[in-house]
C-alpha positions as CSV (number, residue, x, y, z in Angstrom):
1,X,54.8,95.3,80.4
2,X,56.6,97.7,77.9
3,X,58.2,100.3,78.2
4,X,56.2,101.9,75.1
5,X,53.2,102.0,78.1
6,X,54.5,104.9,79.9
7,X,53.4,107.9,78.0
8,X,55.4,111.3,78.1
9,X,54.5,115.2,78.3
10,X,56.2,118.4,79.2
11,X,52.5,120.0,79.8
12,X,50.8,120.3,83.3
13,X,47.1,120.6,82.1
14,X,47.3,117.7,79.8
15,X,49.1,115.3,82.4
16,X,46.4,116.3,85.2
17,X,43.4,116.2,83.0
18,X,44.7,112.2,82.5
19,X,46.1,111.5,85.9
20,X,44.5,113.6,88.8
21,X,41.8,111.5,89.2
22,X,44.4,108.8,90.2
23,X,46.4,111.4,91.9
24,X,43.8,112.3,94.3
25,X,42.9,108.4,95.1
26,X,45.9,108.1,97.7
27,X,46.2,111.8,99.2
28,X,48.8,110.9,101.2
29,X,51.3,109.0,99.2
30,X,50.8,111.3,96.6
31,X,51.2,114.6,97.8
32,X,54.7,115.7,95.9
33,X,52.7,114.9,92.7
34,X,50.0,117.3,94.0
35,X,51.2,120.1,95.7
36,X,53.9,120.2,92.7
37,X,51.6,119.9,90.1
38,X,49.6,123.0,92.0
39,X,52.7,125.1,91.7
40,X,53.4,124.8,88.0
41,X,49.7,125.2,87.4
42,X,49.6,128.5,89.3
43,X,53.2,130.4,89.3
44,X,53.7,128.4,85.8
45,X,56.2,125.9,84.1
46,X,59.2,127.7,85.7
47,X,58.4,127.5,89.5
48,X,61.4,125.2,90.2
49,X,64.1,126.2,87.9
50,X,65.0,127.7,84.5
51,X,64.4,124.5,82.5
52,X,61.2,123.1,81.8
53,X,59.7,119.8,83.9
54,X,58.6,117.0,82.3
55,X,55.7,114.6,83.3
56,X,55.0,110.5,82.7
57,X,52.0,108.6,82.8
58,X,51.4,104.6,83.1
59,X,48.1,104.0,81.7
60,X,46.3,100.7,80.1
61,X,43.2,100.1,78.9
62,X,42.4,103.4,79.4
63,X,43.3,103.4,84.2
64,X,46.3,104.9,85.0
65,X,48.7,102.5,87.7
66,X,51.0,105.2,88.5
67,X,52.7,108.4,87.6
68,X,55.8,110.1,87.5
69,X,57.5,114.0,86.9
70,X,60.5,116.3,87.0
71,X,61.1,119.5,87.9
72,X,65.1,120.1,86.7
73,X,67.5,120.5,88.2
74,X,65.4,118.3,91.0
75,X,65.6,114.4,91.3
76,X,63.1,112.4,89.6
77,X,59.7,111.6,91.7
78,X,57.4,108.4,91.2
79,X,54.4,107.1,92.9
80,X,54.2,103.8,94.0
81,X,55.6,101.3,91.3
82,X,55.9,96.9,90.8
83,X,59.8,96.1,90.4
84,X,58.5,95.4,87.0
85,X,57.0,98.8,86.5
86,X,60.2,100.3,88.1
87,X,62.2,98.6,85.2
88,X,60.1,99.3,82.3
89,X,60.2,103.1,83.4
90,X,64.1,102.6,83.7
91,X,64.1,101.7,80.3
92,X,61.8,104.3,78.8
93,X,63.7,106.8,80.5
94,X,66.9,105.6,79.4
95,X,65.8,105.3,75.7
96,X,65.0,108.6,76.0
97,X,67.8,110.3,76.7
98,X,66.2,112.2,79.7
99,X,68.5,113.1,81.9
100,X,67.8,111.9,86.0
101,X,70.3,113.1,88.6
102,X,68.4,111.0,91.2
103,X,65.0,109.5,92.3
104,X,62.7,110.1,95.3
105,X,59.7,107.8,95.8
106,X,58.5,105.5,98.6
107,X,61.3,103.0,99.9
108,X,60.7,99.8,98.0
109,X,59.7,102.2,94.7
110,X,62.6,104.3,94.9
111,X,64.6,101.2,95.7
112,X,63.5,99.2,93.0
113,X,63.9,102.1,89.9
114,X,67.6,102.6,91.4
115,X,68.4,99.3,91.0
116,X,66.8,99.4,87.6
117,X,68.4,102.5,86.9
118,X,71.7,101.2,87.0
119,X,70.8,97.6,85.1
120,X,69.7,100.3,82.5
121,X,72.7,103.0,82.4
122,X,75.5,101.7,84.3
123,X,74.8,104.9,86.8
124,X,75.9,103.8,90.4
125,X,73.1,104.7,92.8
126,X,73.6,106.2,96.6
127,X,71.4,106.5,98.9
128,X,71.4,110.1,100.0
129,X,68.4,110.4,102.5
130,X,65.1,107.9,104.1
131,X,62.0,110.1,105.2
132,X,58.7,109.5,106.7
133,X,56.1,110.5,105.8
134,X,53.8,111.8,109.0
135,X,50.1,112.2,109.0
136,X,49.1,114.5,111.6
137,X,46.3,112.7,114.4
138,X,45.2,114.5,117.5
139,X,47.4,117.5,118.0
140,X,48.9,117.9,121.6
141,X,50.6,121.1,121.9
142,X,53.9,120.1,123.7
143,X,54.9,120.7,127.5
144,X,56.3,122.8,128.5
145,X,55.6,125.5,126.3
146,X,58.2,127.8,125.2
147,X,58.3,131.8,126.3
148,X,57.0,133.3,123.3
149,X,54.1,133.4,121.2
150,X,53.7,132.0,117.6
151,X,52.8,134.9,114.3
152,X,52.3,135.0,111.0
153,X,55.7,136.2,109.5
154,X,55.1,139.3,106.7
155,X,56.9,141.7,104.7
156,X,59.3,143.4,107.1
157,X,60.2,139.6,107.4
158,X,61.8,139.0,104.6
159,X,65.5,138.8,104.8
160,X,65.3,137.1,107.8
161,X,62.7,134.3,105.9
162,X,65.5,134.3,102.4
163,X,68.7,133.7,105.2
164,X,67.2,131.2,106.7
165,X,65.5,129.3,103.8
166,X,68.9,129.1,102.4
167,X,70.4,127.6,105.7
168,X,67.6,125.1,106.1
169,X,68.6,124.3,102.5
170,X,72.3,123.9,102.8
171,X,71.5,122.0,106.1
172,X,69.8,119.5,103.8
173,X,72.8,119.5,101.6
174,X,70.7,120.7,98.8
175,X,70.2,123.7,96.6
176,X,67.0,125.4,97.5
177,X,64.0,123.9,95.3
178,X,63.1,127.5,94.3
179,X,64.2,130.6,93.6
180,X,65.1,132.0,97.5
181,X,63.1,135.8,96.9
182,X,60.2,134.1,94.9
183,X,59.9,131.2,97.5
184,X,59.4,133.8,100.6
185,X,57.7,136.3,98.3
186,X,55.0,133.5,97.4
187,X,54.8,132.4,101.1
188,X,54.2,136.0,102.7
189,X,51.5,136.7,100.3
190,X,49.6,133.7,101.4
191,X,51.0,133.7,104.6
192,X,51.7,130.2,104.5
193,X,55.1,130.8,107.0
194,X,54.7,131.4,111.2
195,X,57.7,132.4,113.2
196,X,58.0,131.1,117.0
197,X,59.2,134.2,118.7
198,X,60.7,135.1,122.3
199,X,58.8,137.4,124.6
200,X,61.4,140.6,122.9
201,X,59.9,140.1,119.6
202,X,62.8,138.1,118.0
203,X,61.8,135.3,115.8
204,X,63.7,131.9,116.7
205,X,62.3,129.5,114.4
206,X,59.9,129.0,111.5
207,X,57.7,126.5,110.4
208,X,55.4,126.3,106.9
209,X,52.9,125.3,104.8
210,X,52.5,124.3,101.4
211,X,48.9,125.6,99.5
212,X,46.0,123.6,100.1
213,X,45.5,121.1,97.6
214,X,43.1,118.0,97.8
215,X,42.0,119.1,101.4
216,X,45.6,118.2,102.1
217,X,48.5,120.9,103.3
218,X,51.7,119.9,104.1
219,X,54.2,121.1,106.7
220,X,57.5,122.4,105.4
221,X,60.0,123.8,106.2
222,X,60.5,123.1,110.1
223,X,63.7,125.6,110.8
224,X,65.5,126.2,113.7
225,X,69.2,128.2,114.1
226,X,71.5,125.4,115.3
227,X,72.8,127.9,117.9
228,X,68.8,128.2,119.2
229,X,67.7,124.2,118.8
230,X,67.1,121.9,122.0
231,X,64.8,124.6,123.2
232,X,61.2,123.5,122.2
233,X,61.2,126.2,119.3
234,X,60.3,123.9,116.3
235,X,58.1,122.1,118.2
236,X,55.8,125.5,119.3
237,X,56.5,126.9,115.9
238,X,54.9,123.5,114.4
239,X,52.4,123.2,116.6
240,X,51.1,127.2,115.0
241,X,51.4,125.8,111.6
242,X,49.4,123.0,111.8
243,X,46.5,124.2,114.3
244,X,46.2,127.0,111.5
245,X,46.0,124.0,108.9
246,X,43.3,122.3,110.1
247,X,41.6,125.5,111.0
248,X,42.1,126.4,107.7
249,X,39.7,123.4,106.4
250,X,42.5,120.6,105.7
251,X,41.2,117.2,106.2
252,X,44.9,115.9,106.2
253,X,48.0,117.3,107.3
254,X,51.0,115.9,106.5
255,X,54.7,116.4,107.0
256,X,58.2,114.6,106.1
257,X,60.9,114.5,108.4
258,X,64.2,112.6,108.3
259,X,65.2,109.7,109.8
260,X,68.4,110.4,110.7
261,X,67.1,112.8,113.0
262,X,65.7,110.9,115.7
263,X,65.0,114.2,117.7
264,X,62.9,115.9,114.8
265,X,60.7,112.1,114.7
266,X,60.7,111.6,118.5
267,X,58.7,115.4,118.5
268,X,56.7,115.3,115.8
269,X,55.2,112.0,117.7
270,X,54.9,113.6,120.7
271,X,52.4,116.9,119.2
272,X,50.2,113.7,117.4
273,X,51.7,113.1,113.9
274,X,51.3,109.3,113.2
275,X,53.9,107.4,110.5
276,X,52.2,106.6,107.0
277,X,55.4,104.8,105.3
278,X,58.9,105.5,104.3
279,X,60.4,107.3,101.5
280,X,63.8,106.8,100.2
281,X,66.0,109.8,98.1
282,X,68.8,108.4,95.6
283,X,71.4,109.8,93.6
284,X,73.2,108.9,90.4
């Protein structure tokens, strides 16, 4: 393999007209790819920072073998890759000039293009984060149940929806992947975020949704105040989230959730998501 196979474009169209197909042949290994794609199709080339993303295909003989994109200032993500397709995109990359802060992928993909990464550049990798990916089975509402009641959250919600997607963003130790106003402004529209309240009306967590794409919707952001966690809050305000999902049509509903945080896993278990695979998160 070359690294002349991979094939590169800055345009969303063109790259899904050649790779969606492939994209929607493993729904739930790919859904970055697709829900990401979705969002520059629809709020345009901009959705997740000032400078333009980028987009990579692997394709011979006319079938694609995997894909790959970039939304700046965001890592690089890849679909499942060979060792020997990890390097040969190392080294396209590289010749390019492009610039990758990091890589998010599966385990042994993101693993393997890190490693490359470095052969290529000389850029030491570190492994910032592992994730697994969840796909949700029978949901079991968990016991007890909170005090409270579970609603959509809307306008007069916003401040509180901007504070607290820029907490659950510096509690990743990230910079939030959007804009903070535009993310809750898009999610309130569609009312894509559901706010676990107390029985006095004041909201306690959040959990959301991403569009539905493939007959797939994901679950994200899961958000709890530190000073209000340990109380079953995530776990009712999940629960909302994804019965609307499925009654929303979704034939799959997914979520990631870290795996340092064996109390997130331990209760996304218990309300019936089942473990697809792992994903691993490196920076350069």
């Amino acid at each position: 393999m070359h690294p002349d196979d991979w094939h590169l474009t800055d345009d969303v169209d063109s790259f899904l007209a050649r790779a969606g197909g492939f994209l929607h042949s493993r729904l739930a290994l790919h859904t970055i790819p697709l829900t990401a794609t979705e969002a520059l199709r629809t709020r345009g080339p901009h959705a997740y920072g000032a400078e333009d993303p980028f987009f990579g295909i692997l394709e011979t003989a006319g079938e694609v073998h995997a894909t790959y994109f970039r939304t700046p200032p965001h890592r690089l993500n890849l679909t499942p890759l060979t060792p020997d397709e990890a390097d040969t995109l190392a080294a396209h990359l590289a010749a390019l000039g492009l610039p990758v802060p990091g890589v998010s992928a599966d385990h042994d993909t993101a693993t393997a293009f890190a490693e490359a990464w470095q052969r290529h550049t000389g850029a030491t990798p570190t492994l910032h984060e592992t994730q697994r990916l969840y796909r949700l089975g029978t949901l079991t509402p968990p016991e007890p149940r909170p005090e409270g009641q579970g609603r959509v959250a809307g306008e007069h919600d916003r401040e509180q929806l901007i504070c607290w997607y820029e907490e659950f963003a510096a509690s990743l130790g990230s910079v939030p992947s959007s804009d903070p106003g535009a993310w809750t402004d898009t999610r309130i529209a569609h009312g894509h975020i559901r706010f676990w309240e107390t029985p006095d009306g004041s909201p306690v967590s959040m959990a959301g949704v991403t569009l539905m794409v493939a007959s797939q919707i994901r679950v994200a952001p899961v958000y709890t105040p530190a000073h209000l966690r340990g109380r079953g809050y995530a776990g009712a305000a999940t629960v909302e989230v994804s019965r609307a999902a499925l009654a929303a049509g979704a034939a799959e509903v997914l979520l990631f959730a870290d795996l340092a945080n064996h109390t997130s896993n331990s209760l996304y278990q218990r309300i019936g998501y089942r473990p697809v695979t792992d994903f691993a998160v490196y920076d350069f």
